[in-house]
C-alpha positions as a Markdown table, in Angstrom:
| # | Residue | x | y | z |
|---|---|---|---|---|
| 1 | Unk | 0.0 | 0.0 | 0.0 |
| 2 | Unk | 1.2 | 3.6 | -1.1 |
| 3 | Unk | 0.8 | 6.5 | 1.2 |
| 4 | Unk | 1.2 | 10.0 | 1.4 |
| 5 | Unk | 1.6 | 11.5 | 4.9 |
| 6 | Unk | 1.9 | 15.3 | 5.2 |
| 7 | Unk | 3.0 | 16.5 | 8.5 |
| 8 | Unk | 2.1 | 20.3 | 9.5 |
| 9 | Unk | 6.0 | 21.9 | 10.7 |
| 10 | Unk | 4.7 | 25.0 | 12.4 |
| 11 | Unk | 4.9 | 22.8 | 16.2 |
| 12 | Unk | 7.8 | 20.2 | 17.0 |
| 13 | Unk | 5.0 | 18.3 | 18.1 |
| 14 | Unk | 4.1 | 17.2 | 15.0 |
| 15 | Unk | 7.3 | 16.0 | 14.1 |
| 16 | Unk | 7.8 | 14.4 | 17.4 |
| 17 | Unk | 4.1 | 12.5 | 16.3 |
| 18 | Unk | 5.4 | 11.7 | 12.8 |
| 19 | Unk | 8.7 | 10.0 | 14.1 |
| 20 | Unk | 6.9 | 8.1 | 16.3 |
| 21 | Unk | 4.5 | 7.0 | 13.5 |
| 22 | Unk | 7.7 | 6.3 | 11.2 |
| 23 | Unk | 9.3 | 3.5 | 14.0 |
| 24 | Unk | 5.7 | 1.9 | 14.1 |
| 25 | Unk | 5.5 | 1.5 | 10.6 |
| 26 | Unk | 8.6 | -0.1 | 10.5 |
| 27 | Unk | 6.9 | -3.3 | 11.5 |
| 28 | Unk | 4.5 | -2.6 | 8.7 |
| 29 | Unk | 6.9 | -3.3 | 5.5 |
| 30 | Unk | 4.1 | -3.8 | 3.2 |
| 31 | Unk | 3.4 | -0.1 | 3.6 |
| 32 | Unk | 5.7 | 2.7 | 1.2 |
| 33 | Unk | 5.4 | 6.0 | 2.7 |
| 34 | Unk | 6.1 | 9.1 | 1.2 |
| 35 | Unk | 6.4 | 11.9 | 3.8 |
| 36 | Unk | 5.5 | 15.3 | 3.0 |
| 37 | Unk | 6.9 | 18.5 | 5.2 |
| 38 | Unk | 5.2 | 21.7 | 5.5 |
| 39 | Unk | 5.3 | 24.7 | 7.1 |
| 40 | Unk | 8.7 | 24.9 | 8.4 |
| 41 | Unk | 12.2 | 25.5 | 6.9 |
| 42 | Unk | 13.7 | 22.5 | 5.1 |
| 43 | Unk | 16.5 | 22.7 | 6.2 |
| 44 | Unk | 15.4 | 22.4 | 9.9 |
| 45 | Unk | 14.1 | 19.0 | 8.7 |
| 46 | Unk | 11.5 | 16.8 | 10.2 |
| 47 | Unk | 12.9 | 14.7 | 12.9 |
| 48 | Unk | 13.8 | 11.5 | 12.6 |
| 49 | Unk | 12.6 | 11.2 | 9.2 |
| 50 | Unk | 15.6 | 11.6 | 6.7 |
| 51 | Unk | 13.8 | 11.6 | 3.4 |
| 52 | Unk | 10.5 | 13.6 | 2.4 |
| 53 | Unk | 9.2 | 15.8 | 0.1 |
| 54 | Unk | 8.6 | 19.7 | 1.0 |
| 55 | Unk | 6.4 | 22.4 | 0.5 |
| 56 | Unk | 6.1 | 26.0 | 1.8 |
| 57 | Unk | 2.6 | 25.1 | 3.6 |
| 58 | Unk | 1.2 | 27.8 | 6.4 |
| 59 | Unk | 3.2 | 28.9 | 9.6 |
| 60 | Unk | 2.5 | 31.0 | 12.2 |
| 61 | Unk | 4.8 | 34.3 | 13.7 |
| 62 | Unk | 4.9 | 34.6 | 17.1 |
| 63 | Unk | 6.7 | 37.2 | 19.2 |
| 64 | Unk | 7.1 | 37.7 | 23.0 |
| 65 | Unk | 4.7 | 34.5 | 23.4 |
| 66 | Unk | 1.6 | 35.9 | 21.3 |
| 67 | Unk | 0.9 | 35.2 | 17.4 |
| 68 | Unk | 1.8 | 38.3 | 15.7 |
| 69 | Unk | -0.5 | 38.4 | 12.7 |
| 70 | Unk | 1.4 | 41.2 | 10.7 |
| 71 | Unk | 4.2 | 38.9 | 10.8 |
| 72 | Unk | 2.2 | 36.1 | 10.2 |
| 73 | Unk | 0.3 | 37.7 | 6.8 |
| 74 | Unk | 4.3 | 38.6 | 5.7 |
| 75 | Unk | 5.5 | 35.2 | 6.4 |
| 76 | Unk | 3.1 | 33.4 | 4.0 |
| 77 | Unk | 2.5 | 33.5 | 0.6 |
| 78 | Unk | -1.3 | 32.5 | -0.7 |
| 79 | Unk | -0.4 | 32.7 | -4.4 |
| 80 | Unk | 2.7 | 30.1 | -3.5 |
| 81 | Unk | 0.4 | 28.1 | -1.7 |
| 82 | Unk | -2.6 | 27.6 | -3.9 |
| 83 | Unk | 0.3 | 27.1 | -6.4 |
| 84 | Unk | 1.3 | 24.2 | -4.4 |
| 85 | Unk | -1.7 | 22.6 | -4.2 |
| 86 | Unk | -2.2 | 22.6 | -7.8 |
| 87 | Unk | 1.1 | 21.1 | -8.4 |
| 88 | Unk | 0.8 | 18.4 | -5.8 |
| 89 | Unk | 1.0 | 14.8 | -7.2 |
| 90 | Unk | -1.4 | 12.3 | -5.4 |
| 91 | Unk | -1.7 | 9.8 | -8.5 |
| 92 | Unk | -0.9 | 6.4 | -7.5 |
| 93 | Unk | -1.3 | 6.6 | -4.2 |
| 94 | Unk | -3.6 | 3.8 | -1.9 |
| 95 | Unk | -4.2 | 6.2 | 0.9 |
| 96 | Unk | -3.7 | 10.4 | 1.7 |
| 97 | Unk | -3.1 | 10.9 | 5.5 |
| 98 | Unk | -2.3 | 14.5 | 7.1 |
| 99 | Unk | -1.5 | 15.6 | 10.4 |
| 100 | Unk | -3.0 | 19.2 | 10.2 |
| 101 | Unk | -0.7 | 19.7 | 6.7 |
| 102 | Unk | -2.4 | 22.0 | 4.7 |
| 103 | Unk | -1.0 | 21.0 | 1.3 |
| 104 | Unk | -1.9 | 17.6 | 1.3 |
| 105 | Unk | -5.5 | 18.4 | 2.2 |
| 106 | Unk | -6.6 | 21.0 | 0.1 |
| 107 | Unk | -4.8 | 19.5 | -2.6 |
| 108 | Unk | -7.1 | 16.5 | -2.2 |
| 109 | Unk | -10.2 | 18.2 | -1.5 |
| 110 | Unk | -9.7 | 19.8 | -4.5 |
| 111 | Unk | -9.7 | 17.1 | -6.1 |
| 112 | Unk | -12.6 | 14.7 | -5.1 |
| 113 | Unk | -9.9 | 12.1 | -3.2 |
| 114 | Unk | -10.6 | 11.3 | 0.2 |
| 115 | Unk | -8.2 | 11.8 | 3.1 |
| 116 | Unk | -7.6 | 10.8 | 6.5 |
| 117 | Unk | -6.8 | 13.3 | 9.2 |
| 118 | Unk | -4.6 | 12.4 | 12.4 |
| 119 | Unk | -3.4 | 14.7 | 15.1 |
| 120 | Unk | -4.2 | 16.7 | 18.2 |
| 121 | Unk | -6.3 | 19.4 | 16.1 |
| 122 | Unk | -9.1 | 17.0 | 14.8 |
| 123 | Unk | -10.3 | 16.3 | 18.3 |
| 124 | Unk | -11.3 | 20.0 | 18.5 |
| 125 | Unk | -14.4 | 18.5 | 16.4 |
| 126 | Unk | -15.8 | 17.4 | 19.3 |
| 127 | Unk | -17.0 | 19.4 | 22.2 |
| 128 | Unk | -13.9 | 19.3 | 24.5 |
| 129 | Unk | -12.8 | 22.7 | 26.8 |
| 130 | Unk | -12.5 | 25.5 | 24.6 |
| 131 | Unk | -10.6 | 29.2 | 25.8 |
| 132 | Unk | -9.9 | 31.6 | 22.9 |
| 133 | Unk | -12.3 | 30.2 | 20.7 |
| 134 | Unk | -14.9 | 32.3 | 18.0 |
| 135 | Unk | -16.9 | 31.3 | 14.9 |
| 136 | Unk | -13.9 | 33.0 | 12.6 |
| 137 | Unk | -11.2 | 31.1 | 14.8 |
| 138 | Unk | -13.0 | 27.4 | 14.9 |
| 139 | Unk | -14.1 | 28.0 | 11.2 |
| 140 | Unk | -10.6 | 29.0 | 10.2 |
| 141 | Unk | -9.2 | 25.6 | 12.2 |
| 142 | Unk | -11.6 | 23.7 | 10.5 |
| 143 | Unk | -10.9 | 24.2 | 7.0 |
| 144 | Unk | -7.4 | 24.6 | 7.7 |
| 145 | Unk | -6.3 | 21.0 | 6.8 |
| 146 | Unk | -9.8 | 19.6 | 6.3 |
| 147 | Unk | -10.2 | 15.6 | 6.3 |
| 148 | Unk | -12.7 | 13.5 | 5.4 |
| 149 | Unk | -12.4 | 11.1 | 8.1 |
| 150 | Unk | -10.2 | 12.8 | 11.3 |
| 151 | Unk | -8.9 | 10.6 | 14.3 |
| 152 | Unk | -8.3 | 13.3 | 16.8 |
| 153 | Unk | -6.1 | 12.4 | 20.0 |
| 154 | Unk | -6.1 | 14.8 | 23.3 |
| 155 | Unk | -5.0 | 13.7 | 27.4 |
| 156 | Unk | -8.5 | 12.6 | 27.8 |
| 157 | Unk | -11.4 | 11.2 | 25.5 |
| 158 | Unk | -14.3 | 14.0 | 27.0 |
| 159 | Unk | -16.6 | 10.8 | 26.5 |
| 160 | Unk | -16.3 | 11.5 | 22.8 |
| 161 | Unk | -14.2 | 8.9 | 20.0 |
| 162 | Unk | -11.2 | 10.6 | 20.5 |
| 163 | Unk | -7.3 | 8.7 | 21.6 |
| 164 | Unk | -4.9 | 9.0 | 23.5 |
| 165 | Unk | -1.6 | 10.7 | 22.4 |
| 166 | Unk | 1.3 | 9.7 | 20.6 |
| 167 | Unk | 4.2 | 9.9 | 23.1 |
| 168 | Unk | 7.5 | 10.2 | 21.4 |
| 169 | Unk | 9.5 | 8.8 | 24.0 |
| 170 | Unk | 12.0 | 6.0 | 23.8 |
| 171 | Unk | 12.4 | 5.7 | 27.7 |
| 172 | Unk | 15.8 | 3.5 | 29.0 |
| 173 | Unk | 14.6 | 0.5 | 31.2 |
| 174 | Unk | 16.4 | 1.9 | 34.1 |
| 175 | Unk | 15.4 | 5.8 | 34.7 |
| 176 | Unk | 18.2 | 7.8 | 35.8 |
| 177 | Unk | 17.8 | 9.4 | 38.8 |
| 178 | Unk | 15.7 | 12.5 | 39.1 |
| 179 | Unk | 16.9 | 15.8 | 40.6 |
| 180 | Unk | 15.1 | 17.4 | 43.3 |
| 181 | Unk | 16.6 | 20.7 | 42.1 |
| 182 | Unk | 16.1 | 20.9 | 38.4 |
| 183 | Unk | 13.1 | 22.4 | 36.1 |
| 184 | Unk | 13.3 | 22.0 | 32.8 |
| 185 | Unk | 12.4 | 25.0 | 30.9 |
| 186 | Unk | 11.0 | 24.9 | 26.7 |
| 187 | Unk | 9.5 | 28.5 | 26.2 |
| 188 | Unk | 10.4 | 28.8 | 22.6 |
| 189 | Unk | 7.5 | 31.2 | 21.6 |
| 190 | Unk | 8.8 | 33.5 | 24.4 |
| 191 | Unk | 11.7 | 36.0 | 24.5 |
| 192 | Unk | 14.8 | 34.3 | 26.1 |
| 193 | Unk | 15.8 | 37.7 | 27.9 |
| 194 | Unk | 12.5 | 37.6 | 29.5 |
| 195 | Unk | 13.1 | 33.7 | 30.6 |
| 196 | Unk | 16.4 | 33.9 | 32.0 |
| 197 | Unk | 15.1 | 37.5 | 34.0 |
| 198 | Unk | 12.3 | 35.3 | 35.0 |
| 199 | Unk | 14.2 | 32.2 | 36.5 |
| 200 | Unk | 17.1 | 34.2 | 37.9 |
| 201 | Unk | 15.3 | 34.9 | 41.5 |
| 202 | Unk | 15.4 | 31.4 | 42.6 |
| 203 | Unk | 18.9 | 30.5 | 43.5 |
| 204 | Unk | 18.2 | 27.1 | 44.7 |
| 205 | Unk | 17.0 | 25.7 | 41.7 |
| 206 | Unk | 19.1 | 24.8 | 38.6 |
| 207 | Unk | 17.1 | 25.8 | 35.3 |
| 208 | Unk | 18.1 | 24.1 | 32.0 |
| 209 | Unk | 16.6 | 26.4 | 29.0 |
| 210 | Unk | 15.8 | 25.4 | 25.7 |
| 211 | Unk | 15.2 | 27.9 | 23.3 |
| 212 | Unk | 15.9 | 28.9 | 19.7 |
| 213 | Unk | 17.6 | 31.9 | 20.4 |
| 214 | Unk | 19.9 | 30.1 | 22.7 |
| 215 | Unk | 23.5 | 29.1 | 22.7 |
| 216 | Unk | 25.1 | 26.3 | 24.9 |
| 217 | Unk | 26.4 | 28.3 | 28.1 |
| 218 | Unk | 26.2 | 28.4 | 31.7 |
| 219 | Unk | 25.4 | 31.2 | 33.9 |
| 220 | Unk | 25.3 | 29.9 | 37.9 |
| 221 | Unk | 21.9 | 28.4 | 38.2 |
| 222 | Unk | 21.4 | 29.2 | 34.4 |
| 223 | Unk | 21.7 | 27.0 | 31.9 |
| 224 | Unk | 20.8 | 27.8 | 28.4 |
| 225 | Unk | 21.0 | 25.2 | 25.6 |
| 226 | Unk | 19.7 | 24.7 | 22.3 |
| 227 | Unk | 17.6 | 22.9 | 20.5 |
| 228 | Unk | 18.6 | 19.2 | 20.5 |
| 229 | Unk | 16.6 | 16.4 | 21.0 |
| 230 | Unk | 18.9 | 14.3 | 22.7 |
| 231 | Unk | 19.5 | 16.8 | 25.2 |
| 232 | Unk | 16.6 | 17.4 | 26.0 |
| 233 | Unk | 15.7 | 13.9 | 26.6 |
| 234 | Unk | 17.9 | 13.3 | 29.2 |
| 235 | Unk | 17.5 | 16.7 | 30.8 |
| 236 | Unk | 13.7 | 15.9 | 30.5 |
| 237 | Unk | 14.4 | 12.4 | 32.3 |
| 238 | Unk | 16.1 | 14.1 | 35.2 |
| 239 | Unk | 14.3 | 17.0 | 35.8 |
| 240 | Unk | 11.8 | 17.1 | 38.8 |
| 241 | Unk | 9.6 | 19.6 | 37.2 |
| 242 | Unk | 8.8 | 21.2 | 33.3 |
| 243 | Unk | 7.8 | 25.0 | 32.8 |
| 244 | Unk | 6.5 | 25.2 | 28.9 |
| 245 | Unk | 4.2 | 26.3 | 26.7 |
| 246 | Unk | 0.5 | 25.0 | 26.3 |
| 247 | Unk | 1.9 | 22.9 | 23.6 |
| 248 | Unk | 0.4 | 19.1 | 23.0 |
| 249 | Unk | 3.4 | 16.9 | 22.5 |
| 250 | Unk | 5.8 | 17.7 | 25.3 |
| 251 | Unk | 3.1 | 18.1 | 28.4 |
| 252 | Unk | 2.2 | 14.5 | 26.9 |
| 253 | Unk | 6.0 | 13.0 | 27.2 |
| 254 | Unk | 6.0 | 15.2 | 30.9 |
| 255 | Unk | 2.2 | 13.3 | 31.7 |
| 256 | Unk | 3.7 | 10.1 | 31.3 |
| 257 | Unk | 7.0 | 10.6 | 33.1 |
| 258 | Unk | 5.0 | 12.2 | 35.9 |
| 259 | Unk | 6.7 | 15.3 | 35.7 |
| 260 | Unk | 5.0 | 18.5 | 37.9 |
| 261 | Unk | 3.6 | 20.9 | 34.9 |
| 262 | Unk | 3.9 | 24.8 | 34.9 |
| 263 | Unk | 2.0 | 25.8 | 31.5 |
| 264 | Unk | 2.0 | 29.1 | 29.8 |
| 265 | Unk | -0.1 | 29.2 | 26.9 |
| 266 | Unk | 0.5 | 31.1 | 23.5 |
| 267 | Unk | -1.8 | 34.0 | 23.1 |
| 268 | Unk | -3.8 | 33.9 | 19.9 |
| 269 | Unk | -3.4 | 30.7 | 19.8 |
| 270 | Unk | -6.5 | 28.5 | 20.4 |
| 271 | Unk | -5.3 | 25.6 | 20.7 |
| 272 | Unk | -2.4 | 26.5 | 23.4 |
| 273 | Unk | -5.3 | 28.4 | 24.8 |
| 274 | Unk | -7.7 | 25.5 | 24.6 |
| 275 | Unk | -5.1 | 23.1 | 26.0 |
| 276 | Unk | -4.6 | 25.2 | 28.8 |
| 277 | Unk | -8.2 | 24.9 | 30.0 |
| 278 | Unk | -8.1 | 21.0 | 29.3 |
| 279 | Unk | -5.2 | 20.9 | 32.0 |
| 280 | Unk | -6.5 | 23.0 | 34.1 |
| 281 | Unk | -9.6 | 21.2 | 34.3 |
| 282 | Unk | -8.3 | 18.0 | 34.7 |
| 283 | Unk | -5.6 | 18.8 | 37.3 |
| 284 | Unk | -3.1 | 17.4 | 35.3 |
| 285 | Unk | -0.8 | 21.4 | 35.6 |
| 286 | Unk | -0.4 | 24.7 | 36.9 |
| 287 | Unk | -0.9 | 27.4 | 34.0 |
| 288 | Unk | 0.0 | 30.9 | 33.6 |
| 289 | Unk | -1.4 | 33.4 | 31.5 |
| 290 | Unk | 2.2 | 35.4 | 31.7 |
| 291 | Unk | 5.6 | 35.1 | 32.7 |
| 292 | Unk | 4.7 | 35.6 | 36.5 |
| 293 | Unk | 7.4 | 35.5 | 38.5 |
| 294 | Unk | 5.2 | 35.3 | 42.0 |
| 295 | Unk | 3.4 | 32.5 | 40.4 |
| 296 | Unk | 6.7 | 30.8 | 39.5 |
| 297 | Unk | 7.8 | 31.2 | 42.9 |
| 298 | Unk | 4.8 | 29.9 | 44.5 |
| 299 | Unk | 4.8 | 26.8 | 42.0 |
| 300 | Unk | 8.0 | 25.8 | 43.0 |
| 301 | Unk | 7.8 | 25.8 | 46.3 |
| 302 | Unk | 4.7 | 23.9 | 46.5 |
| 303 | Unk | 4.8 | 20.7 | 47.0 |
| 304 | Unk | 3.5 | 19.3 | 44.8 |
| 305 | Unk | 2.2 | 15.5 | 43.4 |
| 306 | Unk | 2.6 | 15.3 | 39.8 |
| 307 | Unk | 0.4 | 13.2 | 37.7 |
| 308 | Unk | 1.3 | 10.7 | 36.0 |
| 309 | Unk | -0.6 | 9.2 | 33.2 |
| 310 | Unk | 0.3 | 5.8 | 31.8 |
| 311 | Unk | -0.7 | 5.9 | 28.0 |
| 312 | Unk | -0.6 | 3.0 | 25.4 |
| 313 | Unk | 1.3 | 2.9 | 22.2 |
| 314 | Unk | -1.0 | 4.9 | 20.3 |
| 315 | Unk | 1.7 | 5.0 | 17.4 |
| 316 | Unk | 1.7 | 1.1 | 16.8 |
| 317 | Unk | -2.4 | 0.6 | 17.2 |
| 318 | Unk | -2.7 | 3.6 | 14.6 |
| 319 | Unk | -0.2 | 1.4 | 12.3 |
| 320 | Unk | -2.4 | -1.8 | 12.5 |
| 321 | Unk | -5.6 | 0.4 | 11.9 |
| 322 | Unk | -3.7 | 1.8 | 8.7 |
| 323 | Unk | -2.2 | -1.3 | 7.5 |
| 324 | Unk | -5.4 | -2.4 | 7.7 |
| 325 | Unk | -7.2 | -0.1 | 5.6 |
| 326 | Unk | -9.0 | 1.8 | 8.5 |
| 327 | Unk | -11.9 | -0.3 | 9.0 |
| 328 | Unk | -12.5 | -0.3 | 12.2 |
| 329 | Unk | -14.7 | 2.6 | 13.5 |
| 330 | Unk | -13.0 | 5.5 | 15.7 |
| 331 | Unk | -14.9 | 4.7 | 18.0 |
| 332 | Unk | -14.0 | 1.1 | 18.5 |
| 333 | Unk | -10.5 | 2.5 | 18.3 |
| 334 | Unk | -10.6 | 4.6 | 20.8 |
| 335 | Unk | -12.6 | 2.8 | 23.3 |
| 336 | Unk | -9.9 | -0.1 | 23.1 |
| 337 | Unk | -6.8 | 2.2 | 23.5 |
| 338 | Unk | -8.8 | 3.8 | 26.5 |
| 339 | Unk | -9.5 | 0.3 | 28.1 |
């Protein structure tokens, strides 16, 4: 079986999805996948996955931890994109699967071919806590990467079809040890200055930073890295506690680790917004409409039970469903991967 799989760049949560997706399928050899990338640089790539195909796509342009649509209108190009979808091949392929990727989807829908849509952002089809939300917004989500048939995954099903997440994480059989001392901190929508002015009261705690702006270096209690995902896998392991954004993929990694959660959501942004509201409803984290230093303070020296959340390998049952031509309903799916 032939499939195209477009994967939506904006978020490293998508790409941390997609590479979990690629091991499963490994165990699937009668499936060829052709990966497409959108909405990111290619030359930032797309995880773990080596080869794929790229497109422009949509992204968004955030600045001091709030979309900034100016930047976001400059930033995109509609005539490149439409031009994209015209230009798309999907001839000769068994199946079309996107994870929120534009291109693939409207390429298809403009073309009478059906698609399947798999990620965080198809569960906002079902009534789950919403914060941020409007007509123009939820419209503008929905037809962003529409899908004939979506498979939306979120912390909890809401008592609706929706399954659990894909957790990206290859954890060691033996943890290492976990430091009472050190939070973990992946702001990357924020500005660093404002980070390191915010974590620099609290002498007693050792901060590792991850941002995009950053540059490997320490500074007493400080210390900034960047990006790299095997890094930040081991400082994730041994960290105590996580300060982030509202973001799906990480808080999912943090859920299952049973790390303690301090969540700061992207303004503009519904989803962030809407994921914030989700945690704060369940009591699975702390959130924080702004870099608050007094709440920071008060967060860490609470004490704190993190939850912990065992999930199942989403990533492998999604494989079996697609190897086997989809045919079992979503809501068989998710009722099994909930039991």
């Amino acid at each position: 079986m032939k499939i195209l799989y477009g994967v939506q760049g904006t978020g490293n949560g998508h790409i941390s999805r997609a590479s979990a997706m690629l091991a499963a399928f490994a165990n699937h050899p009668e499936l060829e996948i052709t990966w497409l990338l959108s909405g990111r640089d290619k030359s930032r790539g797309c995880g773990a996955i080596n080869k794929f195909e790229w497109r422009a796509g949509f992204t968004f342009a955030t600045e001091n931890g709030r979309i900034n649509l100016l930047k976001t209108a400059r930033c995109n190009n509609l005539l490149h994109f439409w031009r994209d979808i015209s230009t798309l091949k999907l001839d000769g392929y068994d199946m079309l699967i996107t994870d929120f990727e534009p291109v693939l989807a409207h390429a298809a829908r403009k073309r009478g071919l059906p698609t399947v849509g798999l990620g965080h952002q198809y569960a906002f089809r079902y009534p789950i806590p919403l914060r941020g939300s409007n007509p123009l917004v939820k419209g503008l989500m929905d037809c962003f990467a529409p899908a004939n048939r979506s498979v939306g995954l979120h912390w909890h099903h809401f008592d609706h079809p929706i399954l659990p997440p894909i957790v990206d994480l290859d954890i060691p059989a033996v943890l290492p040890p976990t430091e009472a001392d050190k939070v973990l901190v992946y702001l990357p929508f924020e500005n660093l200055a404002s980070i390191e002015q915010m974590c620099s009261h609290w002498l007693d705690q050792e901060f590792y930073i991850y941002h995009p702006d950053a540059q490997n270096r320490d500074a007493g209690n400080l210390h900034l890295r960047s990006i790299s995902r095997a890094g930040f896998k081991q400082d994730l392991l041994t960290s105590s506690r996580v300060i982030t954004n509202s973001g799906f993929e990480l808080i999912s990694e943090c859920l299952q680790l049973g790390k303690a959660i301090l969540a700061k959501p992207v303004h503009g942004q519904m989803e962030q917004l809407s994921n914030a509201a989700a945690l704060a409803q369940l009591n699975y984290a702390t959130v924080m409409d702004e870099l608050n230093p007094q709440l920071v303070r008060k967060w860490l020296k609470a004490d704190i039970k993190p939850v912990q959340v065992t999930y199942p390998d989403v990533a492998q049952a999604l494989a079996r469903w697609i190897a086997g031509g989809c045919k079992q309903s979503e809501a068989e799916l998710a009722s099994e991967l909930w039991g």
